[in-house]
N, C-alpha and C positions, 0 to 999 in steps of 0.2 A: 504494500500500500504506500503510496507517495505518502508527503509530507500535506501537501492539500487534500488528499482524502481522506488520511488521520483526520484534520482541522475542521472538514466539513461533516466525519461520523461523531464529533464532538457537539452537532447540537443538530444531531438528527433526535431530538425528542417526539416521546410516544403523544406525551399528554398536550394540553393549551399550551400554548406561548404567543408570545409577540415576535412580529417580525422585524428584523434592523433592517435587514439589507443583504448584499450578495459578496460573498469571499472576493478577496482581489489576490492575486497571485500573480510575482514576476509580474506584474505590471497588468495585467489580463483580469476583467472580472468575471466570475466563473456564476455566470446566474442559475447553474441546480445546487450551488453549494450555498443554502441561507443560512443565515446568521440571525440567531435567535434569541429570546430570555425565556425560560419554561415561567407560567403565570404564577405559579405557587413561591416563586424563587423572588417577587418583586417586594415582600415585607422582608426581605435580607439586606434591605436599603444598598445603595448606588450610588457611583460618582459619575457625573457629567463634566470635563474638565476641558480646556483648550484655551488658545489666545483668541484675542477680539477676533472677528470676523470670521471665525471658523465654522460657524453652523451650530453652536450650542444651543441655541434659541430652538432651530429647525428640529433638533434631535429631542428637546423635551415633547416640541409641540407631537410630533411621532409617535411618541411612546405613549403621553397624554392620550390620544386620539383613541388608540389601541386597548389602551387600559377602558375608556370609557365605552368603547363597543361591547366591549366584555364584562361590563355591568358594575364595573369599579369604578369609584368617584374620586375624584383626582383634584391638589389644590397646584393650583401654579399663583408664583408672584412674579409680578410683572412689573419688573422694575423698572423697564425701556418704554415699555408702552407699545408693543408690537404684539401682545399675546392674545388678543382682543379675539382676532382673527378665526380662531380654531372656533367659534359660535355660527362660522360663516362658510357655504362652500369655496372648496381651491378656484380658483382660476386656471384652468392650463395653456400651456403655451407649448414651444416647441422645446426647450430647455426640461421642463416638467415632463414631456413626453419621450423626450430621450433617456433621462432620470429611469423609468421606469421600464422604458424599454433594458434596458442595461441591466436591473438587478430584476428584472422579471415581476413586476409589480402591473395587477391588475388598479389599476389609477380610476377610482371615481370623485367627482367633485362631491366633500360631502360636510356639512355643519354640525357639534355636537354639540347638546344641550349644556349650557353655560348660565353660571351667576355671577354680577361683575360686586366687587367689594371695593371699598376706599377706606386708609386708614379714619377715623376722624368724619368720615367724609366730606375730607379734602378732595379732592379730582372727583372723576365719577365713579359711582357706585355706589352700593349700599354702606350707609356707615357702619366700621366696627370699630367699638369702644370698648376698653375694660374701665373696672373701677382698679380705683389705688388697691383696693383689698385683695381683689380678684389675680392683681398683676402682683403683690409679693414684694418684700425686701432686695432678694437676691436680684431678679432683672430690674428693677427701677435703680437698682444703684449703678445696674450695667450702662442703663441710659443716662444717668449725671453722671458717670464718669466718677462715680465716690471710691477714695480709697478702700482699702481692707478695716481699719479702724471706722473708717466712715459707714462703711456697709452694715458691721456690725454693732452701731449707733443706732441706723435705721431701723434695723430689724430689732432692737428693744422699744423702740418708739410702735413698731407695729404692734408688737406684743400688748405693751401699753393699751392702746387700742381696742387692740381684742378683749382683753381682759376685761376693761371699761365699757364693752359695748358701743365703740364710739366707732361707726358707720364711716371710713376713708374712701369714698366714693371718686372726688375728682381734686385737683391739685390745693383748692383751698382750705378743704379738709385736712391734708397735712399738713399744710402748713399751719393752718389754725391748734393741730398737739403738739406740733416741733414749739409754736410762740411759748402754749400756756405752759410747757414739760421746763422751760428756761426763764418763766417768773418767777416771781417771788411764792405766789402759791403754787407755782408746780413743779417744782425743785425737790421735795420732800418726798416725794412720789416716788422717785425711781433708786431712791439714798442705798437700799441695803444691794441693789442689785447692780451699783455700775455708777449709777445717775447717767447726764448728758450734760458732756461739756459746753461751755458756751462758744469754744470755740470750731468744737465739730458741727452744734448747730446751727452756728451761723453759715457752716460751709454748704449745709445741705436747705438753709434757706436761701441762698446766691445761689444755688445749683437751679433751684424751682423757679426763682425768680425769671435766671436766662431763660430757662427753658422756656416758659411760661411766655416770654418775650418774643421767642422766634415761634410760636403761633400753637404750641405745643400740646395747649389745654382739651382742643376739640377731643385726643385721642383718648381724653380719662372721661369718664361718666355713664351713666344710664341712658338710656338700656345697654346691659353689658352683652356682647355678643355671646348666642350659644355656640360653640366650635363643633356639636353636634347638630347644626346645621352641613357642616360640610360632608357630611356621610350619607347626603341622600341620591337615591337615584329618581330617574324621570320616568313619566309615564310609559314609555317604549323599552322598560326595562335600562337605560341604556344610564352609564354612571355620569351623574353630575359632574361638572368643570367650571368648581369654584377659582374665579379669578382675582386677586386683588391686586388693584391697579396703583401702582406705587409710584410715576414720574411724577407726582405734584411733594413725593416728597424725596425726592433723592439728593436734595443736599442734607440729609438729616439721616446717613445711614444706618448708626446704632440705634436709633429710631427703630425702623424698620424691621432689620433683621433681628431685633430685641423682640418686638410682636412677634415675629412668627414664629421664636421659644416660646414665647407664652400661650403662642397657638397649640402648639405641641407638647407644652406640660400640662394643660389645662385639659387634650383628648386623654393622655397618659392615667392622670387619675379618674377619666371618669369609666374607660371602657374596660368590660368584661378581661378576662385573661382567655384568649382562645384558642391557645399552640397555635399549631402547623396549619392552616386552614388552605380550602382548595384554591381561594384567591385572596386577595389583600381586601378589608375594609377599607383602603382609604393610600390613596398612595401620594407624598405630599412631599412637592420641589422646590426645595430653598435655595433660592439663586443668592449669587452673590454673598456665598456664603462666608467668604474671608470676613468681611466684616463683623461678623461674629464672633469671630475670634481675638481679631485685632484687641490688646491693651485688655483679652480678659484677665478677669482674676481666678487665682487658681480654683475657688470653690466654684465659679462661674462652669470653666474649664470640665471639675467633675462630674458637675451635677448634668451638663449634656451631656459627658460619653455615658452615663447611668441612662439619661432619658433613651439615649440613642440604642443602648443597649436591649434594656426591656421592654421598649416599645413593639418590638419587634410580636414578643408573645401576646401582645392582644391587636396582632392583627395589622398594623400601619406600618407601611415601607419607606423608608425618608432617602430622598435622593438629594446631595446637595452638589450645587454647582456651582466651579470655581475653575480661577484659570489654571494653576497647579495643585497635583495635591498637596505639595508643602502649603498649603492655605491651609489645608484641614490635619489638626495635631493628630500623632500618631495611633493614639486610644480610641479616638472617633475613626481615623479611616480602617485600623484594624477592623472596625466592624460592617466595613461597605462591601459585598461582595460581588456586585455587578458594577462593570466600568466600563465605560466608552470615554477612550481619550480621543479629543482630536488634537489638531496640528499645534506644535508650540517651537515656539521662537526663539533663534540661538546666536543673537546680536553681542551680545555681553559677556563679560564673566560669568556674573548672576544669573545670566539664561542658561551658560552652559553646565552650571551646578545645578539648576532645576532640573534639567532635562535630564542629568543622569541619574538623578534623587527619584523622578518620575520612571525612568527604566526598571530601577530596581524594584518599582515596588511590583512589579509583571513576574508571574510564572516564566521560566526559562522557557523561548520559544525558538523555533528556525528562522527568524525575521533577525535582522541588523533595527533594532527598535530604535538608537539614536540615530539612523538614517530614516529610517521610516517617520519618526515623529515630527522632524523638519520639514520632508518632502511632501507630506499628507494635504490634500486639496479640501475646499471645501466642499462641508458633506462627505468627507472621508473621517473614520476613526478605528483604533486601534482599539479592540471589543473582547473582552472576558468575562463571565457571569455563574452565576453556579447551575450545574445540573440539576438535573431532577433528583437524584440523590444527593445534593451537597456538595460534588467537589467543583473545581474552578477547573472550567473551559479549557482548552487551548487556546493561547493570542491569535485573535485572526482580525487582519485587518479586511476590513469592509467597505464599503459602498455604498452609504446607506438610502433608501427609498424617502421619498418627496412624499409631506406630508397632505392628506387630500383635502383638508382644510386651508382656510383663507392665509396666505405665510404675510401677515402684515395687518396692521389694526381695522377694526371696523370704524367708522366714521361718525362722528360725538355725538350726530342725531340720534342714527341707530343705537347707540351704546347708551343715551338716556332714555331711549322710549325701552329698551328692555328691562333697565335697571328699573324703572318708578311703572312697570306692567308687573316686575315680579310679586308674588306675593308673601317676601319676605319683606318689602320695601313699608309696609305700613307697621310692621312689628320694628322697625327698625330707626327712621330715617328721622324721628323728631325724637332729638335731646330730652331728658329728663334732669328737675334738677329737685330732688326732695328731700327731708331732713336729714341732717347726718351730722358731722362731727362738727363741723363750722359753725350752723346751725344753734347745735345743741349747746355747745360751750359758750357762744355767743350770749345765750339766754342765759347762763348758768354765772357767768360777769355781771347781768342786767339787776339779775334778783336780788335785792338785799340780804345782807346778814344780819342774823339777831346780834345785837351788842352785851356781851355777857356782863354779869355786874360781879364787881369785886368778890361776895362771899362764894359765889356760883365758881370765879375761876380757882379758890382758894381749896374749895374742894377739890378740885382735880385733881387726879392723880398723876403723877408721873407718866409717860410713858415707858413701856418695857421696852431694855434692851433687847430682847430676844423676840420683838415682831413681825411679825412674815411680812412679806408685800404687801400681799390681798389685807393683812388687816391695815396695814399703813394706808393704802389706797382706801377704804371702806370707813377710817376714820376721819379722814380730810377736809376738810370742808367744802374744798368746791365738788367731790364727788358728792356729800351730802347734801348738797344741792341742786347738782348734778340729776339725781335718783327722783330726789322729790318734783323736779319741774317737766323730765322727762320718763320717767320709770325706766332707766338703763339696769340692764339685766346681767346682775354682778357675776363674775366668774365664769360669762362664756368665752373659750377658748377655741377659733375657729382654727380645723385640721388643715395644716398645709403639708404640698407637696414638695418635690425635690427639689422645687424652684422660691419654696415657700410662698408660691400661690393658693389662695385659698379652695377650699370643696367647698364648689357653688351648691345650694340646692334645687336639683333641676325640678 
């Protein structure tokens, strides 16, 4: 057996799969030899990787397309604003028609059922918002940019919070326990456990304040998005393709890519545990994933390769895409097992170290992989994935197939008459802003205090040196007044996950 027909009995699969494209050999594309993913192998999460211009875009949209014929709902972020598209059928031409001649691709122009999202809703789409609670210490500090000290500031002020009942809905809600927690009466509060210095929380009031400034507030608030929205399919059986449209914010990228952890730790604790299943719930592409990573902190750091890791068993497959895999640390990419690299660029020092960082990280194959990875055109990529039984591919580089959807955005009319026809858009698209922490504290300032008289303070006792929190909080006066003007419900402790985002109740 040749070396191409090893490569091609490599993803002769019995059961589903998705189709890439056709083997290219010595220069030849060999359209019986296809190049595959088996369907059950796509919750083994995937790297899409390559330099600008290389067809990344083209090769989500593909597998997207693919995944949602076959009943799986798929989330893409769209961070270019070309993703639009895949709601729309292709266009063909003579380019598209040769495409498919070549790797033997039966080609129909065809539209998949799509939802378009906008953070905040900034640009178009349906708004998605969390609250301050919902989103967690650990990524809100990824988004200011708080140190390690500073992080774990914040996360006592959440606790705070919780503890107290006091509802962190949207940015002024923090900051309204960051102020009272650094008065005179909210100093005492936090004594046995740490306190908050004046000088962390001033940094993490500057931090709210820019943000706040660069238009940042739309993204905290009510209605909080359910993320099990994106698990649904459409009437024709066929799997939703949740869009969220991101060029209105792409100077704000830990922004961004911060939400779509929080997208992803928020499915994580709410879905069943389902092993091996016959296909993915939900298979969900984080572009631009460096960003992520960039300036994390190391709890940052663990708590994805964790998410990244167990997600897997209930069910969601996470592809992230980026131009090298040195974007993505070695804990996380250890856990991608399906790759399509395309072409990368070998101008510099720093190229030529990427590229050989990228080589290595491939099963040994018969290809010169640092020539191949230079040379590769667009819409070509260098393809491994796991079998139907687990193990990894043979390297084959491919040729991959034009996808039959629209490769370029649909046009602002269209893409607002869909968004405000859908019928998540009235559950969604008008703000809520109702009691909560800001609120409640506010009134809890407003209310007088009784004025104790001499014989009444003379009584008092001491307080113990040996008092817990909960009673120090419970004896205070502004939670005693707190209680009485609102009824806040002492000692609820809401459960967080590995992001220290809260369990909503759905």
């Amino acid at each position: 057996m040749s070396d191409s027909e090893t490569i091609a009995a490599g993803y002769a699969f019995t059961g589903p799969a998705l189709d890439l494209g056709a083997l290219l050999w010595d220069g030849a594309c060999l359209p019986d030899a296809q190049i595959r993913i088996p369907l059950p192998m796509l919750n083994r999460h995937g790297l899409v990787a390559g330099a600008t211009g290389t067809g990344k875009t083209k090769t989500l949209q593909l597998i997207a397309e693919q995944l949602s014929a076959q009943g799986v709902p798929v989330f893409l972020a769209d961070v270019k604003g070309d993703v639009s598209g895949i709601s729309a059928p292709g266009v063909t031409n003579d380019k598209v028609a040769g495409r498919a001649a070549e790797v033997k691709q039966q080609w129909t122009a065809t539209g998949f059922p799509a939802e378009f999202y906008a953070l905040g809703g900034i640009g178009h789409g349906i708004p998605v918002r969390a609250t301050i609670t919902g989103f967690g210490p650990v990524l809100l500090s990824k988004v200011l940019q708080l140190n390690q000290t500073q992080e774990q500031s914040l996360g006592l002020i959440f606790h705070y919070a919780d503890t107290k009942g006091l509802e962190l809905i949207d940015l002024k809600d923090l900051r309204a326990v960051v102020t009272f927690l650094t008065s005179d009466e909210g100093k005492p509060e936090l004594k046995n456990i740490g306190g908050l210095s004046t000088a962390t929380a001033g940094v993490i009031l500057r931090s709210l304040t820019a943000f706040e400034a660069q238009g940042m507030a739309d993204f905290f608030g009510e209605p909080d998005f359910d993320t099990s929205e994106l698990l649904r399919t459409a009437s024709d059986g066929r799997g939703m393709v949740s869009v969220l449209e991101l060029p209105a914010v792409q100077d704000k990228p830990q922004l961004f890519s911060t939400f779509l952890m929080w997208m992803l730790a928020d499915l994580f604790h709410d879905l069943p545990e389902v092993g091996d299943a016959d296909k993915p719930k939900l298979v969900f592409f984080f572009d631009e994933a460096h960003l992520l990573f960039n300036d994390a902190s190391k709890a940052f750091l663990d708590s994805i390769t964790q998410t990244v890791r167990l997600i897997r068993s209930k069910g969601v497959g996470v592809f992230f895409v980026t131009q090298t895999p040195k974007d993505v640390p070695g804990d996380v990419l250890a856990q991608l097992g399906n790759r399509v690299q395309h072409a990368l660029r070998a101008f510099t020092p720093d190229d030529q170290k990427a590229l050989k960082a990228t080589v290595k990280t491939f099963p040994n194959s018969s290809y010169d992989l640092e020539e191949i990875l230079t040379g590769l055109g667009t819409g070509e990529a260098v393809v491994t994935v796991l079998s139907e039984n687990g193990a990894p591919t043979p390297v084959a580089v491919t040729r991959l197939r034009a996808p039959e959807s629209l490769m370029g955005p649909i046009d602002a009319t269209t893409l607002d008459a869909a968004v405000k026809s859908s019928s998540l858009y009235g559950r969604y698209a008008q703000a809520v802003d109702r009691e909560s922490a800001y609120e409640k504290l506010t009134t809890a300032e407003r209310q007088p205090q009784p004025q104790e008289t001499p014989k009444a303070a003379a009584k008092k006792s001491p307080p113990k040196e040996d008092e817990s929190m909960v009673q120090q909080v419970v004896g205070s006066g502004m939670f005693k007044s707190l209680a009485r003007s609102v009824g806040t419900q002492i000692g609820r402790e809401i459960t967080r996950s590995l992001f220290g985002t809260a369990r909503r109740k759905r």
